[in-house]
N, C-alpha and C positions, 0 to 999 in steps of 0.2 A: 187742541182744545176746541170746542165747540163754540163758535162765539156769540151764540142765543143764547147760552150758558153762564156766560159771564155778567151779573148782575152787579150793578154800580148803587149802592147806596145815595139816597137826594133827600137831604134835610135832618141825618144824624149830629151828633154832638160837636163831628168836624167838618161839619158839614161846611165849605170852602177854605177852611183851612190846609194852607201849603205847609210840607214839612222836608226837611233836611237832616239825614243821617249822615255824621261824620266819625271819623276815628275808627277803634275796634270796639265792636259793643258785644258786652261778656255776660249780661242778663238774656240776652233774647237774641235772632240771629235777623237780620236787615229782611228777611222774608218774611219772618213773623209781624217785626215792624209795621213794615208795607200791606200787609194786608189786615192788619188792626185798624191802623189807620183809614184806608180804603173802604173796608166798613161800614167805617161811622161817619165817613160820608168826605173825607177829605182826601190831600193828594200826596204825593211821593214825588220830590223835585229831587235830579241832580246839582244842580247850581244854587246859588244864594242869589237874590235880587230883591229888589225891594218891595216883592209881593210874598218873600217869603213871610209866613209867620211865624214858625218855632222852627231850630235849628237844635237836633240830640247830638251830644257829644258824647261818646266815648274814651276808649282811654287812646293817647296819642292822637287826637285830632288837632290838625294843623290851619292849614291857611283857610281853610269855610270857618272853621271857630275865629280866627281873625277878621274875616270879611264880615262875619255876624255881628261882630262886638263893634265894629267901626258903623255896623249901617243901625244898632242901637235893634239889632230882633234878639227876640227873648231865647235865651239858651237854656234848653235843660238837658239835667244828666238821665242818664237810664231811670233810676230811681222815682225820677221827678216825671218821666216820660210815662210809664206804667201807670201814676196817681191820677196824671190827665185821661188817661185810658177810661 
């Protein structure tokens, strides 16, 4: 890929917002995700940390939906993920 080509959205809807895909997601596939997101101007984390902002869970999401709930970031499911779209 050409990397002049690759255009970064600055000051869409997510725009600095971090996101976290965990589990198996069965509406849309982690590629679509990642570049919905990206977009609109936000990012694609693998980890949780306390700069994450929204953490999507899936079905069988494990220990990131744990670490979420303990550090108090907002969880949504697929469903909920697509409405913030």
């Amino acid at each position: 890929m050409d990397p002049a080509a690759v255009v970064k959205t600055v000051g869409g809807r997510l725009s600095g917002r971090n996101f976290v895909f965990t589990g198996t997601l069965t509406r849309f596939t982690r590629d679509f995700a990642r570049k919905e997101v990206e977009d609109q101007g936000g990012n694609v984390v693998g980890s949780i940390s306390r700069t994450t902002d929204y953490v999507v869970a899936g079905e069988e999401a494990g220990s990131k939906l744990l670490k979420a709930r303990e550090l108090g970031i907002a969880v949504l499911g697929e469903d909920e993920f697509l409405k913030l779209l």
